[in-house]
PADO-912375 format. One record per residue: residue in one letter; chain; x, y, z of N, C-alpha, C, O in turn. Coordinates in steps of 0.2 Angstrom, whole numbers, plus 2048, in hexadecimal, padded with zeros to 3 digits. Each point is the difference from the previous one (the first is absolute). Layout:
N
('a','A',(X,Y,Z),(X,Y,Z),(X,Y,Z),(X,Y,Z))
...
END
This chain:
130
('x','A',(56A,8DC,DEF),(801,805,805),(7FA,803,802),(7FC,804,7FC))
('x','A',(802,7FC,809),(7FA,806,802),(802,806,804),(804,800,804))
('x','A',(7F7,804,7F9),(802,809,7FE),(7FB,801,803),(7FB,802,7FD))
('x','A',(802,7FB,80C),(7FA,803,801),(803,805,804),(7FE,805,7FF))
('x','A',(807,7FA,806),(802,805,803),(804,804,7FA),(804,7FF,7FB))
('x','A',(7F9,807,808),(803,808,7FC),(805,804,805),(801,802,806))
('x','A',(803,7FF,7F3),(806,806,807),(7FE,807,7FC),(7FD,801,7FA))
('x','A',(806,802,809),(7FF,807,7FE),(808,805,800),(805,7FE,803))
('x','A',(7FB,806,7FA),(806,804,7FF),(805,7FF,807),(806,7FE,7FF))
('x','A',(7F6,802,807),(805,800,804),(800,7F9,805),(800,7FF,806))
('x','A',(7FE,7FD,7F5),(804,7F9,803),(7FB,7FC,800),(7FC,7FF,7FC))
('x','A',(804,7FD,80B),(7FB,7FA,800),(7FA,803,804),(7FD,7FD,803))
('x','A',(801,80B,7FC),(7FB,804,803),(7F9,7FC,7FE),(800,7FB,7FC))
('x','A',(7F9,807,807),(7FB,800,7FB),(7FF,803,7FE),(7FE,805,803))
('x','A',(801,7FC,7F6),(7FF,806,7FE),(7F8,804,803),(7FF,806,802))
('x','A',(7FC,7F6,7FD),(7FA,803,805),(801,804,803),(7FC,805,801))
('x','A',(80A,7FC,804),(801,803,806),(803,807,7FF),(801,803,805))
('x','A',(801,800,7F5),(804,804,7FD),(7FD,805,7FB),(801,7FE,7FA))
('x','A',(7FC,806,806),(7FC,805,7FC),(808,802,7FB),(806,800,802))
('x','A',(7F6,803,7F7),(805,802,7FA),(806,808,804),(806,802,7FF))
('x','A',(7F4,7FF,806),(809,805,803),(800,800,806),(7FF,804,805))
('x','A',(804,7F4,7FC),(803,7FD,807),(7FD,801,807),(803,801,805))
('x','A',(7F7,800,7FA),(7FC,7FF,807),(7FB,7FA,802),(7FD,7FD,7FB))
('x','A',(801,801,80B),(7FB,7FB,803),(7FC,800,7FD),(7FD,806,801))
('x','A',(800,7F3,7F9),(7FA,800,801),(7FB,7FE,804),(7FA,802,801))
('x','A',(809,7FB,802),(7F8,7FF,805),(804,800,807),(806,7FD,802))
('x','A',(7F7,806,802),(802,7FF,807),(803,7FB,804),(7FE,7FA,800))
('x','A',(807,808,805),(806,7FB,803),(7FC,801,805),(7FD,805,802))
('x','A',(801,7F3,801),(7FF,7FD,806),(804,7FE,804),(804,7FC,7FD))
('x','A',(7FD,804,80A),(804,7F9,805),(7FD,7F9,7FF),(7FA,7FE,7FF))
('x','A',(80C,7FF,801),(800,7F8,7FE),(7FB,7FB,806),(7FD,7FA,7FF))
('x','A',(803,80A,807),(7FF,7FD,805),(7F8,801,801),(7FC,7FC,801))
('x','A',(803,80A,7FF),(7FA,802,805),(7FB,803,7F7),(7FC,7FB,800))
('x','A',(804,807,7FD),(800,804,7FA),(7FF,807,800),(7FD,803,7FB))
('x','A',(806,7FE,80A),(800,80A,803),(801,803,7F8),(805,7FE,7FC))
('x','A',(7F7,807,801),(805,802,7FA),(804,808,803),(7FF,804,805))
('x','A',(806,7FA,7F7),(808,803,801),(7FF,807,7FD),(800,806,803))
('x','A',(7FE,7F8,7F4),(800,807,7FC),(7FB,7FE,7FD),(7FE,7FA,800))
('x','A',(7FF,80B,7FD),(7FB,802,7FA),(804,7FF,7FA),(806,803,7FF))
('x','A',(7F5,7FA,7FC),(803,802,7F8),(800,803,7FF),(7FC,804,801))
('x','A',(80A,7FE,7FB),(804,807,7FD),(804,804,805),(802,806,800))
('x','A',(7FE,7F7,805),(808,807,807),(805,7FD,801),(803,801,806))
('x','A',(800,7F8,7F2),(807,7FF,802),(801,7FF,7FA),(7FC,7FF,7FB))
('x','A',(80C,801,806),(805,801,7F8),(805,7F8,801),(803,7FF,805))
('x','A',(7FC,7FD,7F5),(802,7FA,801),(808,801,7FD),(803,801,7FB))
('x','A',(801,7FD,80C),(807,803,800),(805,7F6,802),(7FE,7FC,804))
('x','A',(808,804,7F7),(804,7F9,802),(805,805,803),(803,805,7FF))
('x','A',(7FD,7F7,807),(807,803,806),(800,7F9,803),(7FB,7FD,801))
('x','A',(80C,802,802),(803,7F9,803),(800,801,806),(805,801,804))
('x','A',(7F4,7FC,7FF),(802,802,80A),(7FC,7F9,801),(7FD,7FC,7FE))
('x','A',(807,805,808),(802,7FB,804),(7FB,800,805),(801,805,804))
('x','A',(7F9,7F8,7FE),(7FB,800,804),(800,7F9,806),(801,7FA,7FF))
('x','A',(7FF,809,807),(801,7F9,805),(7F7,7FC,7FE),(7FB,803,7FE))
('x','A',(806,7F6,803),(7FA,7FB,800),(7FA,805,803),(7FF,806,803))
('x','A',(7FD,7F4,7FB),(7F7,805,801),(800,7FE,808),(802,7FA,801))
('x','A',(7FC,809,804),(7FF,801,807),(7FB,806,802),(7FE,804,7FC))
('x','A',(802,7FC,80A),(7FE,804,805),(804,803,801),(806,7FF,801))
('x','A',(7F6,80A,802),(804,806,800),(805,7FE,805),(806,7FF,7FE))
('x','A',(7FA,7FF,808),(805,7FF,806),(806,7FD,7FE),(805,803,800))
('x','A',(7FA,7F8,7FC),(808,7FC,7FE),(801,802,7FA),(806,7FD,7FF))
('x','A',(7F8,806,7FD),(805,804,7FA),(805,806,804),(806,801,7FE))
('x','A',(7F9,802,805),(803,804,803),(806,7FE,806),(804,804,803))
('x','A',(7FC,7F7,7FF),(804,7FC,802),(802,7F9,7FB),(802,7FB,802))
('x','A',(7FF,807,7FB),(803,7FC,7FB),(805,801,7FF),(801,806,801))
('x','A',(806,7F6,7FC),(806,800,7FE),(801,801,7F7),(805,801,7FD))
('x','A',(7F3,7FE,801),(802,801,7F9),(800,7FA,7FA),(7FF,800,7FA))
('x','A',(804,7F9,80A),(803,7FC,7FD),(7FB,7FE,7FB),(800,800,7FA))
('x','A',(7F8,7FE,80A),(7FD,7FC,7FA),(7FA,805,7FB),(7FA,802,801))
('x','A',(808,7FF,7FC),(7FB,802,7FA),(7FF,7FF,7F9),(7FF,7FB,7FD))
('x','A',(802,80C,7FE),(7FF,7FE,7FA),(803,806,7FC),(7FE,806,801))
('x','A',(805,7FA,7FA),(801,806,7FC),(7FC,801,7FB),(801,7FF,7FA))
('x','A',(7FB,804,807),(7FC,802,7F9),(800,805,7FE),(802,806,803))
('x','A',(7FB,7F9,7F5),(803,807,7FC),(7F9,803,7FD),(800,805,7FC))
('x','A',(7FC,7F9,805),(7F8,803,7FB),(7FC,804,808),(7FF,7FD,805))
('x','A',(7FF,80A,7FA),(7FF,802,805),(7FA,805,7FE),(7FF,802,7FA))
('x','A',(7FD,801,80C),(7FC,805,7FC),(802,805,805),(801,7FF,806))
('x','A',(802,808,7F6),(803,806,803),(7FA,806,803),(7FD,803,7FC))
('x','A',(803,7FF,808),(7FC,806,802),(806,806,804),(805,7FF,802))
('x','A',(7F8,806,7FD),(804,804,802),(7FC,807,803),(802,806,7FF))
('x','A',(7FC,7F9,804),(7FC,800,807),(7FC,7FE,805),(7FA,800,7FF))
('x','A',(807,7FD,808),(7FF,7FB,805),(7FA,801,801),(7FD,7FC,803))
('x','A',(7FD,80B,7FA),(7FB,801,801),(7FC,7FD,7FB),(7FA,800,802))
('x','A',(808,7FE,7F8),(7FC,7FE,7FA),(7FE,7F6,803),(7FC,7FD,7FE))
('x','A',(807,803,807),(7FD,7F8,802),(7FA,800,801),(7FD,805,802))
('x','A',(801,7F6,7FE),(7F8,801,804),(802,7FB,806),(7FE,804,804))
('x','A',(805,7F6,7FF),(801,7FE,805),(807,7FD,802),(7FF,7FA,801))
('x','A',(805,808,7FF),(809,7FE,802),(802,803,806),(801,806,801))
('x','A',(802,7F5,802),(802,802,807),(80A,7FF,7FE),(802,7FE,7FB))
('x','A',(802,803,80B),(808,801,7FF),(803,7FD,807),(7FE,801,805))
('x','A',(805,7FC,7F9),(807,7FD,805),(801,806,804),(7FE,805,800))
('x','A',(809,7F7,806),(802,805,802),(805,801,7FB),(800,7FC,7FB))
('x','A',(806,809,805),(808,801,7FD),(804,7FA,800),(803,800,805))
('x','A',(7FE,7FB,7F5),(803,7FD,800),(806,802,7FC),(7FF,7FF,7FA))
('x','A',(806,803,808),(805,805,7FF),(7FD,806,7FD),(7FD,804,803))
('x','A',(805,7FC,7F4),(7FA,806,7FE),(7FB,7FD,7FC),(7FF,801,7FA))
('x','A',(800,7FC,808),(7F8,7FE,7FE),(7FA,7FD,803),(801,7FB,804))
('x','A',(7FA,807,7F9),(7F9,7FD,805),(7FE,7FE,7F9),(7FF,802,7FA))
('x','A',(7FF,7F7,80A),(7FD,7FC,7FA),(7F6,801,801),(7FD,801,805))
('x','A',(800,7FE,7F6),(7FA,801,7FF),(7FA,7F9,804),(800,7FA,7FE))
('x','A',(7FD,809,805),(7FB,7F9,805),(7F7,801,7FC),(7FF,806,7FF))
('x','A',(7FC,7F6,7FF),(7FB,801,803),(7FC,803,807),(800,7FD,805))
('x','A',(7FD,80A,7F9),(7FF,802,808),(7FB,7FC,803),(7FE,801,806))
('x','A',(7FF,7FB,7F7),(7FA,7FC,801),(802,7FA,805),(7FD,800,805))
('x','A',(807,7FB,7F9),(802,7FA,802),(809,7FF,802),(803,7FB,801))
('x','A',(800,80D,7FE),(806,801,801),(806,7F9,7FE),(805,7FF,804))
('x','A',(7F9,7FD,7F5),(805,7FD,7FD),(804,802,7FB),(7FD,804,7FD))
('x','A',(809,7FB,802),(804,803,7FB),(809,7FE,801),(802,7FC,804))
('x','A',(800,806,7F8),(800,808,7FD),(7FE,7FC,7F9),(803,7FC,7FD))
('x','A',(7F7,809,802),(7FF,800,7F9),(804,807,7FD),(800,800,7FA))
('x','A',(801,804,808),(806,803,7FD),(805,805,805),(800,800,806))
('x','A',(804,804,7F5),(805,800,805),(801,809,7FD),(7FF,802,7FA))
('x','A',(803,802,80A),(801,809,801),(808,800,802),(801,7FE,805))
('x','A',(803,805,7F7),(807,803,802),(7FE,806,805),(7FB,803,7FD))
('x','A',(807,7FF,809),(800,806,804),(803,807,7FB),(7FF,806,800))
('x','A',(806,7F6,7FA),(805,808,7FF),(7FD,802,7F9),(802,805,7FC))
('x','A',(7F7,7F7,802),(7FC,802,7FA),(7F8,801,804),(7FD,7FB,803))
('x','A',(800,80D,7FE),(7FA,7FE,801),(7FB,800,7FB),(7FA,801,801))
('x','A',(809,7FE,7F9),(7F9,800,7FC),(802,7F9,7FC),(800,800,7FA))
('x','A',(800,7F9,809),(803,7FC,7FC),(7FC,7FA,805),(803,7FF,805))
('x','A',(7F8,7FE,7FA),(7FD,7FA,803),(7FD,7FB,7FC),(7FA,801,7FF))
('x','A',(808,7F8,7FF),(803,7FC,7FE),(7F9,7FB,804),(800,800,806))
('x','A',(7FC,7FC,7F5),(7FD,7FB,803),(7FF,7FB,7FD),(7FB,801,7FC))
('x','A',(808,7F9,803),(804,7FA,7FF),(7F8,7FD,7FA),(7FA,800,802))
('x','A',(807,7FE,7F8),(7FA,7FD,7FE),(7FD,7FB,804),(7FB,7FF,803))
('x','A',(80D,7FC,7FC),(7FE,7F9,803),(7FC,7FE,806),(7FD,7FB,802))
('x','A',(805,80C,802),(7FE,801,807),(7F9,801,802),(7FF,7FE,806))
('x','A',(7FB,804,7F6),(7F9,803,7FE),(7FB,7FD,7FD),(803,7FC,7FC))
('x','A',(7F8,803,803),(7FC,7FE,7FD),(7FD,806,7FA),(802,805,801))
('x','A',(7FA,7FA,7FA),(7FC,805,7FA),(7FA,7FC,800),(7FE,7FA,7FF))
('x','A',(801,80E,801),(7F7,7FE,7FF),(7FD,807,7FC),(7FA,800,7FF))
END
């Protein structure tokens, strides 16, 4: 059996990416262009079950129906839209705006409820670390 891949308390995480009191260590990038999102240490590594439409361009996530995406549950939580260093927003897709790259406007790498404003969620899977 090989034990190269490591899980950490909260699942099939890295733990690399997880400082001892549940913040970023090292800075979330965009997958696409490598705009960085946050700085190390200004997110709290939170599991919640959202449902993310496929990676695209801002135009057609907001016209989308929804159907193709992904549910993921490992996310980095901020709870301030000002602690980003580069993230742009959909328009209202019902109550929610999903999180873009303001750089290369791909996403949604993560996803904001309208009826929490201190609650913004960005997808690990979705991000690069560096």
């Amino acid at each position: 059996m090989d034990d190269s891949k490591q899980t950490s308390p909260e699942g099939s995480v890295d733990p690399s990416l997880v400082s001892e009191d549940g913040k970023n260590v090292k800075a979330v990038l965009c997958q696409r262009c490598g705009s960085k999102v946050l700085c190390p240490g200004m997110a709290l590594f939170a599991e919640k079950e959202l449902f993310l439409p496929a990676m695209r361009k801002k135009t057609s996530i907001a016209q989308s129906d929804g159907v193709d995406g992904d549910t993921l549950t490992a996310h980095w939580l901020v709870d301030d839209m000002y602690t980003f260093e580069n993230v742009g927003f959909t328009k209202d897709v019902g109550k929610v705006k999903y999180l873009i790259c303001a750089d290369c406007e791909i996403g949604p790498i993560g996803w904001h409820c309208l009826d929490d404003k201190k609650s913004f969620y960005v997808a690990l899977d979705r991000v690069n670390h560096e």
